[in-house]
Each structure stands twice: as structure tokens, then as C-alpha cells.
N, C-alpha and C positions, 0 to 999 in steps of 0.2 A: 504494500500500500504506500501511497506517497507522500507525501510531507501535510499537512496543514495547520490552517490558521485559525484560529476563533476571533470571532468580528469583537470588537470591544464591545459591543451593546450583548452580545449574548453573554459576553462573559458579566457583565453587569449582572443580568436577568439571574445569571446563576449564582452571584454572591449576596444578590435580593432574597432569593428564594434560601438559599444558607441563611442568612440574617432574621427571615422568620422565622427559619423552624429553630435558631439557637433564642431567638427574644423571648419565643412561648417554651424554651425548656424551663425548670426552674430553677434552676441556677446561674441562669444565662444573665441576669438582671444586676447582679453584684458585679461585673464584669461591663459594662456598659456605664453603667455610674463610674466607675473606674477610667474608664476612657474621657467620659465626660470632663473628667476631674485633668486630664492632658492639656485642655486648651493653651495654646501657647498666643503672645501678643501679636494683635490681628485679626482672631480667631482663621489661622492657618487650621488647618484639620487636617490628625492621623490619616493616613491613604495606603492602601496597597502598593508595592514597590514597583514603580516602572519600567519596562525593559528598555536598556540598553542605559539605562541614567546613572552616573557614576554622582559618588557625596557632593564632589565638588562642583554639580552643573547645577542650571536653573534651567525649567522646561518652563515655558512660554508657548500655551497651546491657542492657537488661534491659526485661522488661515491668515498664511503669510501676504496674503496679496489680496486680502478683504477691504473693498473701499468703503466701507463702514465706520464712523466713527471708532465702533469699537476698534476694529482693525489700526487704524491708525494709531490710539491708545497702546495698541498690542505692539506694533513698532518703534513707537517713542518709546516704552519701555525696556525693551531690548535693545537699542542704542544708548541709553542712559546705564542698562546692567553693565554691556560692554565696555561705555566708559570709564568703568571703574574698574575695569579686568576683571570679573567675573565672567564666568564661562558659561555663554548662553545657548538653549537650542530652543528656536519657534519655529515648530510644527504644527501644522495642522491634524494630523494622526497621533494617536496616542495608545499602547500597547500594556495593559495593568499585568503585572502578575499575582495571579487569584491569592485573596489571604487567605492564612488559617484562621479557621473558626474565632472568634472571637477577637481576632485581633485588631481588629476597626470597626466603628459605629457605621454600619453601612447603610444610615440613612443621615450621618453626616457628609460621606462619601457623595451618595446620589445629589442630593441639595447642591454638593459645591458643583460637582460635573452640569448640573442641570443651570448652575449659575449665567450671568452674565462674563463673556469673555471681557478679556482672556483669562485664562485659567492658569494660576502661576503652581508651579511645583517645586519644592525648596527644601529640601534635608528630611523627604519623609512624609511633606505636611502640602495639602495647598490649600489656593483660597481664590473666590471667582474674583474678576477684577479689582486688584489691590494695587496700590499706591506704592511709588519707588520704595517710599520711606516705609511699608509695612514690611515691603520685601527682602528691603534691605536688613533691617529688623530682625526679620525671621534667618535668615542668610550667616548673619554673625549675631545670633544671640548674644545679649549681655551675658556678663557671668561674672 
């Protein structure tokens, strides 16, 4: 058999349909307040691992060539990441690797994906259309 692919939307549907059947187990609810309790400044939100995204990039998901306000948003902001060498990638495709069970709120997940673009990805975490300064933020945590 030859190689394939799962569309991101099906892979959605299938960490949907995981995320109900773990929210109605009973134990499943201590684990979700738990993630709740993750929020980092911005509200960036925990997310599945992206393929091919190494620690150090920022994924910037919007069509690159959207004459869209948004789009354009989406490209000032990826000239602005870059100017500060930060290593950026805006794609309009986006590739999740499916989590384990409980390990994302995945109807914090759905919310941000369903957000307004662009959709920034940043150490782990993203968030729909946010401002240099949240990204930045998020990118090099205080500490």
C-alpha cells in the first residue's frame, strides 16, 4: 500500500471525537482544569505538536498571498518577526501531530484554529490573530 496523508480537518474531527469521549470519562475533568490552569500571557493555548516545526520557529499560518486585511496583518507580522531574527514560517497549510489523550483542551484547540487569522504558533502554544508584542511575549517568556 502507498504512502498517505490525513487532511488536517479529519485529523481535527478525530481529536474532537477523543476529547469527548475523554471529557464524559470520569476522571477526565481533573485533567482539563489542569490544563486550564496552563494559560500563558496572551492567552496562547497548549496545541498538538506541529510537523516539521522545530522550538526555535514561529509558524505564521495564513495564506501567504491573501489580499485580505487579515493577510496583510499576516505579512507585517512576519517581516516584523524577521526583523528581529526570529525564525519564521507563513504557510498557509498546517500539519498537527494527533495528541495523547488528554494532553490539550481540545476545544481550546478548535476555538483558536477556528479563530481569526493568522494563526501564530510559538513554543507549543498559539493564538488567533495576536499582536507582535503578545508574540513576542510568548517567544521569550519572562523568567
Amino acid at each position: 500500500m502507498g504512502r498517505w496523508r490525513m487532511n488536517p480537518l479529519a485529523v481535527l474531527v478525530v481529536i474532537c471525537v477523543a476529547v469527548g469521549v475523554y471529557k464524559h470519562w470520569p476522571t477526565g475533568k481533573s485533567a482539563v482544569v489542569a490544563l486550564a490552569a496552563e494559560e500563558t500571557p496572551g492567552n496562547f493555548v497548549k496545541m498538538p505538536a506541529v510537523q516539521g516545526m522545530t522550538a526555535s520557529q514561529v509558524f505564521v499560518i495564513s495564506d501567504p498571498h491573501c489580499p485580505r486585511p487579515s493577510g496583510e496583518r499576516a505579512r507585517q507580522l512576519v517581516q516584523a518577526l524577521k526583523s528581529k531574527g526570529i525564525d519564521v514560517v507563513h504557510t498557509g497549510r498546517l500539519e498537527m501531530v494527533p495528541p495523547a489523550p488528554g494532553s490539550v483542551d481540545l476545544d481550546e484547540v478548535n476555538s483558536t484554529l477556528r479563530g481569526e487569522v493568522p494563526i501564530v504558533f510559538v513554543n507549543g502554544r498559539a493564538k488567533a490573530n495576536p499582536t507582535l508584542h503578545e508574540v513576542l511575549a510568548q517567544y521569550k517568556p519572562a523568567g
